[in-house]
N, C-alpha and C positions, 0 to 999 in steps of 0.2 A: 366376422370382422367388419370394424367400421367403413363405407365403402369410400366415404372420402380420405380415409389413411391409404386403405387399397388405392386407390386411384393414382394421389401423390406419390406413391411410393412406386407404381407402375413406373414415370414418368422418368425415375431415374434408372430404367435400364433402356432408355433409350440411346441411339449411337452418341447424341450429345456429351456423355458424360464418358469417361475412360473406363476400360476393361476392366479393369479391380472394382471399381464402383458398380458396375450393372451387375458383376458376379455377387458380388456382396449381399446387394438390395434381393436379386434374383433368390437366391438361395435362401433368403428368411422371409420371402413370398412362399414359394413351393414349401416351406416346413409349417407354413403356417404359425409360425412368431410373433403372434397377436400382440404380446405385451412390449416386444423388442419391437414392431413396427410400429405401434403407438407411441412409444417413448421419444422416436426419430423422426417422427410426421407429423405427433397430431401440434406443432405448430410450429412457426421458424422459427430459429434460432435469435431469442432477442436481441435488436442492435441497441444496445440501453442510450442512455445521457453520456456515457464514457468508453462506448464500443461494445463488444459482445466478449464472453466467453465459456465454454462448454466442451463437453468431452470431443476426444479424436475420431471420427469414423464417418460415413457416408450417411446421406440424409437433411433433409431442412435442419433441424433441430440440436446438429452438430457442427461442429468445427472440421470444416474442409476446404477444400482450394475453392472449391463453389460458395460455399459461405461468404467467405475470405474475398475471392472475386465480387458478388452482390454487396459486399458492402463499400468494397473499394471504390466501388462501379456509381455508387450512390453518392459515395464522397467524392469524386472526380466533377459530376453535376452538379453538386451544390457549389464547390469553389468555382468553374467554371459560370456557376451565376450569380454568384456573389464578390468574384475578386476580378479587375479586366486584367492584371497582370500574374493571375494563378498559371498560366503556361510557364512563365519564364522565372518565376521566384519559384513556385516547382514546390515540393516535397519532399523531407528525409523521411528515408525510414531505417527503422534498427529492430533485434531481433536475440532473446538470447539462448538456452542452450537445449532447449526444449523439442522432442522430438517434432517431426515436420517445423520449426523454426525458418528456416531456412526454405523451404518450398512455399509458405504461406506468407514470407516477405516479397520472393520472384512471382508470385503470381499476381500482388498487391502493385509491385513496380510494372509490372507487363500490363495491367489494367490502365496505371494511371499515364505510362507512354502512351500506349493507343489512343491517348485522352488527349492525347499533345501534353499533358503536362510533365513537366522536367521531373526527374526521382536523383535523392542522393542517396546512396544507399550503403550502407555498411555492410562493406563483403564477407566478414565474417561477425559473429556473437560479440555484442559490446553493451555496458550497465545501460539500464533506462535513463536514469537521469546526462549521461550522454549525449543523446538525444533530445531531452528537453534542453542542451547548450545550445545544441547544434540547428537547431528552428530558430532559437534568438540569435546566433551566428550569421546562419546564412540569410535570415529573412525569408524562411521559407512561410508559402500561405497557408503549413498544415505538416505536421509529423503522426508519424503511425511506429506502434511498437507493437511487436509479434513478441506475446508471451501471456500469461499466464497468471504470474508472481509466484507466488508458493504455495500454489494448489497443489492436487498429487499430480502422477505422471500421464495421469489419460487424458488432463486438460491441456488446452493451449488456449489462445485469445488475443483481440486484437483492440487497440485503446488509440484513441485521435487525441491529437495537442493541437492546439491551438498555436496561433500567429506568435502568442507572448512564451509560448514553451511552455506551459501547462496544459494540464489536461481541458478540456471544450468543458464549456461551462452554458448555461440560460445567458442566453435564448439561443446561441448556436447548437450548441446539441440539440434540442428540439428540433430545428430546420434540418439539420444532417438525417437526424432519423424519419422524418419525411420523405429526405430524395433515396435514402434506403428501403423504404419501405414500396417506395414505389419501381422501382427494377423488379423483372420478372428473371428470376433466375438460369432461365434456360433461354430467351430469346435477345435481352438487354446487355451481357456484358462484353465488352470493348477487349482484345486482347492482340499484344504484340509479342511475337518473340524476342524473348529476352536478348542475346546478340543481336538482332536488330535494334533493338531499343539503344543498347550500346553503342553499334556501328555509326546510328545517328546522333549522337551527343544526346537522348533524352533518357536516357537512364547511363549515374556517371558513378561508381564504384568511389568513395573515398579513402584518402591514405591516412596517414598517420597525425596529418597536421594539427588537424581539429583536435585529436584526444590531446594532444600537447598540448593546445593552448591551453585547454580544459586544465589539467594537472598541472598549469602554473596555478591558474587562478585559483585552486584549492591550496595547492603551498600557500600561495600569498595569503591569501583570508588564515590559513592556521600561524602562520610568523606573527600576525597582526594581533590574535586573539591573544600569543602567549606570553607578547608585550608586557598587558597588565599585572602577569601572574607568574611576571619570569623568578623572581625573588623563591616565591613556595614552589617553583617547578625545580630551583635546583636545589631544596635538600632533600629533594630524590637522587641521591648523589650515585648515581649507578645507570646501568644500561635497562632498558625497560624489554621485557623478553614478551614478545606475543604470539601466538598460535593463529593463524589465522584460514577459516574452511568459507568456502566456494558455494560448498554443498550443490558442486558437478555445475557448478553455474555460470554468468558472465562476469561477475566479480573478480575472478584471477586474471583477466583482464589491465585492472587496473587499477585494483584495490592494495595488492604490491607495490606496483609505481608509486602510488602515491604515501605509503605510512613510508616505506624505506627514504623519503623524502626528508625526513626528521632527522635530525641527529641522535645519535643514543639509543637508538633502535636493533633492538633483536630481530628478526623475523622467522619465524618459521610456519610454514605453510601444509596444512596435510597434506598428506602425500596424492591418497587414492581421492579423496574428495577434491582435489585441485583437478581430475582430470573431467571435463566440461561432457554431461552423460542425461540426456534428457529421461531415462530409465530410473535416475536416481538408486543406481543399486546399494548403495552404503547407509541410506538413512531410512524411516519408513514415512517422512516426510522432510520436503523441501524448506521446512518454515523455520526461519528462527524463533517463532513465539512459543515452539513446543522444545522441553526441556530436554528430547530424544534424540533433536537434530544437531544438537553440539553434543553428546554424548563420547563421541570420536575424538572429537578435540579435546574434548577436556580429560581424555584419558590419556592423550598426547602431551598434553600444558602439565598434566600431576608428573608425568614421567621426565618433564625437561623441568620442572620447578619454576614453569612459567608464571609472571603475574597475570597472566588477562587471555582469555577467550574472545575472539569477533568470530561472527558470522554472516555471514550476507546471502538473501534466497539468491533462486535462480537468475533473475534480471538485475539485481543491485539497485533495487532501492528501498529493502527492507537490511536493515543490522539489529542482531542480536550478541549482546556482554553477557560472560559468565567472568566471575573473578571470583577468588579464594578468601575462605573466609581466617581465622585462626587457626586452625589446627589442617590446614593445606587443603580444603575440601571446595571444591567449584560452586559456588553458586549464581544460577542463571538470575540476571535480574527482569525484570519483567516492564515493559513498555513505559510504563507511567513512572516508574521510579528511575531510569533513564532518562527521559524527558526533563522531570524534576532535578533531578541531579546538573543534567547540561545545561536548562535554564538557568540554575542557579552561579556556575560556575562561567557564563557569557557574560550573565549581569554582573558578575562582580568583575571578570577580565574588563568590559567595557568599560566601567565607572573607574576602575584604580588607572587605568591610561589615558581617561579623557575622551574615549573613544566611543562613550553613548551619544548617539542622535538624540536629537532634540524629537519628543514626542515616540518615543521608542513603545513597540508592540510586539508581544509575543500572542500568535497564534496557536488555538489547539483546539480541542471539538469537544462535541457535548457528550461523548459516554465517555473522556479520557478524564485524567483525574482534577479539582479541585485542588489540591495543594499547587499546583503553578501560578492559583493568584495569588495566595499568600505570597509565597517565593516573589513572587514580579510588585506585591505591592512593596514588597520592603528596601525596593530604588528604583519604583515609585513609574513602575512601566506597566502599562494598562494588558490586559489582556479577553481577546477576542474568540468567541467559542462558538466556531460553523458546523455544518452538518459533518459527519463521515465521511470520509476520502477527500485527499490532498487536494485535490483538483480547489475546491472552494477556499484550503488556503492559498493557493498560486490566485485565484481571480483577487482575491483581498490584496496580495501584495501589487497586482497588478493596478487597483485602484488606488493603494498608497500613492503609488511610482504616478498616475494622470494626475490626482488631485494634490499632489505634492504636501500631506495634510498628516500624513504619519509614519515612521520611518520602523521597517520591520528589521526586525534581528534574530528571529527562532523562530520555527513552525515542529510542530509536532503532534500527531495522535498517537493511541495507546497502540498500535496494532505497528509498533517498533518502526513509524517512517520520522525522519528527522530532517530537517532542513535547516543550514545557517547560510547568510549571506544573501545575495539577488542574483547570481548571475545563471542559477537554475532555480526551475518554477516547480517543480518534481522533488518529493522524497528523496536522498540520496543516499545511497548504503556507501559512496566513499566520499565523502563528506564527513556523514556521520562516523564512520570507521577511525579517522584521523580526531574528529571531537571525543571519543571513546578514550582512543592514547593519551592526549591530551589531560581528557578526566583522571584516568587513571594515575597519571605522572604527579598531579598535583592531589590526590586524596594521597598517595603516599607520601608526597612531601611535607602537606598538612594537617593531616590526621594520622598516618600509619597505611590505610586501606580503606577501599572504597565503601566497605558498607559499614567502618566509623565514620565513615561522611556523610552516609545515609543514616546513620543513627543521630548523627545532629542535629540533620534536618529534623526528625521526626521530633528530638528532644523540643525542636527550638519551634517548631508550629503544629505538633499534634501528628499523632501516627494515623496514618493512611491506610488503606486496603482495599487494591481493586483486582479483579479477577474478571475473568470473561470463560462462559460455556454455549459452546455451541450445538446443535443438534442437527444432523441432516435428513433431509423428510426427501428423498428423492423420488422424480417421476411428477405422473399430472398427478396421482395420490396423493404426492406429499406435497404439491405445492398449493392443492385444495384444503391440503391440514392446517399449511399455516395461514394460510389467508382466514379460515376459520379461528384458529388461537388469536389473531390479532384482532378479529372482531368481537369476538368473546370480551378481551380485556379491555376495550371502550365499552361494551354494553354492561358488562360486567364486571367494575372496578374493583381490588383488596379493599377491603378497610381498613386492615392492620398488616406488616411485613415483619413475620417473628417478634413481638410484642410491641413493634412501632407504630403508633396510628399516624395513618398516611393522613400527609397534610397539603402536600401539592400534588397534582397530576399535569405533565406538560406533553400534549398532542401536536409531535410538528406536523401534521398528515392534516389535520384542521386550523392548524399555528393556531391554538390555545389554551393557555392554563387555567385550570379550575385551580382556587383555593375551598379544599372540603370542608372547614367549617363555616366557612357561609356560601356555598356554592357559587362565590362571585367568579367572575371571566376575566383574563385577561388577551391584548393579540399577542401574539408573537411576530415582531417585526423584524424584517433584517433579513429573515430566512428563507430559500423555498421550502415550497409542500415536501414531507418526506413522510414515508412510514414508520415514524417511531414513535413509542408512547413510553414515558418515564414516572417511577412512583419517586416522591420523597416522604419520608417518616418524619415524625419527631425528633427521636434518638440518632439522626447522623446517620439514617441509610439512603440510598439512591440505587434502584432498579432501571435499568434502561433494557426497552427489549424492541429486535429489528429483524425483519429478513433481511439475508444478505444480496449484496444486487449483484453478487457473483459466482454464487455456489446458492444450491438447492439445501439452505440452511435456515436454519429461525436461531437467533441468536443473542444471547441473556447477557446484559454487563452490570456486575455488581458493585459497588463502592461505601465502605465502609467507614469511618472518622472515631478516635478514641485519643481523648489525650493521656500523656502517657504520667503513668502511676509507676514509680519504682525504677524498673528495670526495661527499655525497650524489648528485650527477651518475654517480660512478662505478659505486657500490655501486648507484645504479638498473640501470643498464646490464647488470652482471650477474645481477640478480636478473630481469631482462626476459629476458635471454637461458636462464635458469633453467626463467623461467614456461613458455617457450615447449616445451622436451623432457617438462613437467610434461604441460602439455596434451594434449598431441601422444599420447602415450604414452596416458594416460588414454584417450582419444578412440579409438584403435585396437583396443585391449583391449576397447571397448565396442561395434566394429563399424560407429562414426559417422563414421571419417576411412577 
C-alpha cells in the first residue's frame, strides 16, 4: 500500500478525531483495504469555486464534520480578512433533508462562533433558495447551505453565497479556496459548543419571519406576472388540481405555502414522499431530471385526474413538470422545454401589462437550448449564455443591479433550475413551482394543454431536441479516464457528427473557437476558463461535453434543430431517430459504448 495513504489514513485514528471515525479508519487499515483507503486518502476532498461535495464517511476525501469543519474554518479566515464588520453581519446558514444535514450545519455554526463570527441558522430543513433571501435580508457577509441537490443518498455537500445571495463567484472563490486549502485539518479548527454559541447570542436559531416575508414576495411577483395574461387564464374556467412530491425533501416546507397562495388551486401532496428522509426510500433517485423520480406522483395525478405533476429535489431549488398529454398519459417535460415555454409565457405577461423593463434579459448557459433566443428575439429581449451553474447567472444579475444597464426577468439552465424576479440570486424550485401553475392555467386556457403550447412553439420557430447523458468514471481511475477523454478530444477533433461536418469547435478551457474550414481563431470573451469543448455541424447539431464539478462524471449534452414538415409528431420521430446515430457515434469515438 501507498505509504503516504497509510500514513494519512493512520492520522485519523488518533484521539482527535471521535470513536466512530478511528474504528472506521482502524478497521480498513487492519483488513488491508487498499482500494477503499486510496479512494478516501489519496487526496482532500476538493473545496471547488462553489464549495465541495462527496460521499458520507470518514477520511480527507469525504464529506464529514472534519471536512465540513476545514472548510468552514477556512471561510471564517478569509471573511475575517476580507470584511471588518464579518463578526457582526455574521452568517446564515440552511440545510435540507439529507442525512447528517443537520450535524454538518452545527458543526459549520460551532466553527464560525468560535470565529466570533455571528450564525443565523435555520433550526430545522428549509429550500436553498431560502437562504439565498435571507443573506440579502439580513446583510449577512456569507451563507452556507448543507446539501447535496439531487445526488443519490450517500452524498451530502457544502456551497458558499456570497454577500448578494448567490453563489461565490471569480475572484472570491479563488481567495476562499486558498484560506481552505491552507487549514491543517487536525491542528487549525476553531470550535465552540453549540449551546454556548447560543447562550452567548453568536449563533441565534431563526423563526418563522423570514420565510414569510419570503412567501409574500413570491405571491406578489406571481399576482404581477398574471396581470398581463389574466383574460387567457380565465378560460381555464375550473379549479386547477396538482399533485405535488417533495421527494423526502425541503420543498414540503414551503412549496405548499406558497401554490395554496393562488386561488383555484387543488393541491394535493404525496403522501409518503412528503415525509422529509435523507435515505430516499420511495424513489431510486432524488432528481427531477429523471423520468423515475415522479413516477409516484404521476401514478397519484392519473388516479385523481390531476392536470400537472411538480417536483422539487431535495433542497428546492430544482423543479421538475409532468402533464398529461391526450389520451391522460403523463408526460415529464424536460429542462429546456420548461425553460422555453416560461420564457415565453413572462415575455408575453410582461409586454401585454406594460410591465417589460426597458433593456430586458433573459439568462441561460451554453449547453441549454437555443430556442430561448428565438423566443426572446421575438419582443425583442436580448439574451445572455454563461457557463454552467446558476451562480454566473446571479453574478450577471448582480452586475445589472451596479451598472444599472440591464434589467433581468428570467434565468434558467437545462439541468431544471429557474429563476424569475431579483429578490433571490439562486434557482428556486418555489418560484418556479408557482410559474409552472401559472404555465399550466394559461396553456389550457389558450391552447387546451401544455404540450399544444409546446407544439406551437415548435410550429412557429422550428423543433428542438436536447437530451443530456452522463457517465460516471468513479475513483482516481475514473477521474484519470476523463481527464484523458477530454484531452483526446482537443488533440483529436470529429470531422464529421453522424453525417454533419463539423464546422465550429468552441474550447472554454482555452476561450477559443476554431472555425474548421479555414482554421481561423477566435477569443471567447466574457467568460472564465472552463473545461468544456463543444462540436457544431452543418446540419443543426451541437455536442457539448464536461466533467461534472460535482459528481465523479464526464458528461455529453446533445442538441438537435429540424424545422418542422407535416406533423410535430412526425418531425419528432425523425429528429429522435437522428438523436439516436448522434449519440451512438459520439459515445464510441469516446470509448463509452
Amino acid at each position: 500500500m501507498n505509504e503516504d495513504i497509510l500514513k494519512k489514513a493512520r492520522q485519523w485514528t488518533n484521539p482527535q478525531f471521535d470513536e466512530k471515525t478511528r474504528n472506521e479508519i482502524q478497521g480498513l487499515i487492519e483488513r488491508n483495504d487498499e482500494k477503499e483507503l486510496t479512494d478516501r486518502f489519496y487526496k482532500d476532498l476538493e473545496f471547488g469555486t462553489g464549495g465541495m461535495r462527496g460521499i458520507m464517511s470518514s477520511g480527507t476525501n469525504r464529506m464529514n464534520i472534519y471536512t465540513v469543519g476545514k472548510a468552514t474554518q477556512g471561510l471564517a479566515d478569509y471573511l475575517l480578512d476580507t470584511y471588518p464588520d464579518a463578526r457582526e453581519r455574521g452568517v446564515s446558514i440552511a440545510y435540507d433533508s439529507r442525512n447528517n444535514s443537520t450535524d454538518f450545519s452545527r458543526e459549520a455554526a460551532r466553527v464560525l462562533a468560535a470565529c466570533g463570527i455571528r450564525v443565523f441558522i435555520f433550526p430545522e430543513m428549509r429550500p436553498t433558495p431560502l437562504l439565498s433571501f435571507t443573506v440579502r435580508h439580513l446583510g449577512n457577509r456569507a451563507g452556507i447551505v448543507i446539501t447535496a441537490s439531487h445526488n443519490p443518498k450517500e452524498y451530502n455537500g457544502y456551497k458558499v453565497y456570497s454577500p448578494d445571495g448567490a453563489q461565490v463567484t471569480p475572484p472570491a472563490d479563488g481567495r476562499i479556496v486558498e484560506y481552505v486549502n491552507k487549514v491543517d485539518i487536525i491542528r487549525d479548527i476553531k470550535r465552540m459548543k453549540y449551546k454556548e454559541g447560543k447562550s452567548q447570542g453568536l449563533i441565534v436559531e431563526l423563526d418563522t419571519s423570514i420565510e414569510n416575508i419570503y412567501l409574500d414576495k413570491v405571491s406578489e411577483f406571481a399576482k404581477n406576472l398574471e396581470i398581463g395574461i389574466e383574460k387567457e387564464l380565465a378560460k381555464a374556467d375550473r379549479d386547477i388540481k396538482i399533485v405535488y412530491t417533495p421527494l423526502h425533501g425541503a420543498g414540503i416546507t414551503l412549496v405548499p405555502k406558497a401554490l395554496e397562495k393562488i386561488k383555484g388551486v387543488v393541491l394535493l401532496c404525496e403522501k409518503e414522499q412528503s415525509v422529509p428522509d435523507g435515505n430516499f426510500p420511495t424513489t431510486p433517485s432524488p432528481n427531477p431530471e429523471e423520468a423515475s423520480a415522479l413516477s409516484r406522483a404521476i401514478s397519484y395525478a392519473k388516479m385523481e385526474n390531476a392536470d400537472m405533476v411538480i417536483a422539487t429535489d431535495p433542497d428546492c431549488d430544482r423543479m421538475g413538470l409532468a402533464v398529461p398529454d391526450e389520451n391522460g398519459n403523463f408526460i415529464p417535460l424536460n429542462g429546456n422545454q420548461i425553460g422555453c415555454l416560461l420564457s415565453y409565457l413572462i415575455a408575453l405577461a410582461y409586454k401585454k401589462s406594460g410591465q417589460m423593463p426597458a433593456n430586458p434579459v433573459i439568462i441561460s448557459t451554453i449547453v441549454s437550448t437555443e430556442l430561448v433566443a428565438e423566443i426572446a428575439g421575438t419582443y425583442g429581449i436580448d439574451v445572455l449564455n454563461v457557463l454552467t451553474g446558476f451562480k454566473y447567472i446571479g453574478e450577471k444579475m448582480h452586475g445589472f443591479e451596479k451598472q444599472g444597464d440591464r434589467n433581468f426577468i428570467f434565468g434558467f439552465e437545462e439541468s431544471y433550475g429557474y429563476l424569475a424576479d431579483t429578490f433571490v440570486r439562486d434557482k428556486d424550485g418555489v418560484i418556479a413551482s408557482l410559474l409552472a401553475l401559472i404555465l399550466v392555467k394559461y396553456s389550457i386556457g389558450e391552447y387546451g394543454s401544455v404540450l399544444a403550447f409546446l407544439s406551437f412553439l415548435f410550429r412557429k420557430y422550428g423543433m428542438y431536441m436536447e437530451y443530456q447523458k452522463s457517465f460516471a468514471l468513479k475513483g482516481a481511475e475514473g477521474a484519470q479516464k476523463i481527464k484523458a477523454l477530454m484531452q483526446d478530444l482537443r488533440e483529436n477533433p470529429p470531422d464529421s457528427i453522424a453525417g454533419g461536418k463539423v464546422t465550429v469547435i468552441k474550447d472554454y478551457l482555452f476561450k477559443k473557437v476554431t472555425r474548421c474550414d479555414d482554421d481561423s481563431e477566435e477569443v471567447i470573451d466574457g467568460l472564465p476558463e472552463s473545461n468544456v469543448i463543444q462540436f457544431y455541424t452543418d446540419d443543426n447539431i451541437k455536442v457539448s461535453v464536461r466533467p461534472s464539478g460535482t459528481e465523479p462524471k464526464i458528461k455529453f449534452y446533445f442538441a438537435l434543430k429540424m424545422p418542422v414538415s407535416g406533423s410535430t409528431e412526425e418531425t419528432n420521430s425523425l429528429l429522435k431517430e437522428k438523436a439516436v446515430r448522434v449519440s451512438n457515434e459520439v459515445f464510441r469515438r469516446c470509448g463509452l459504448l
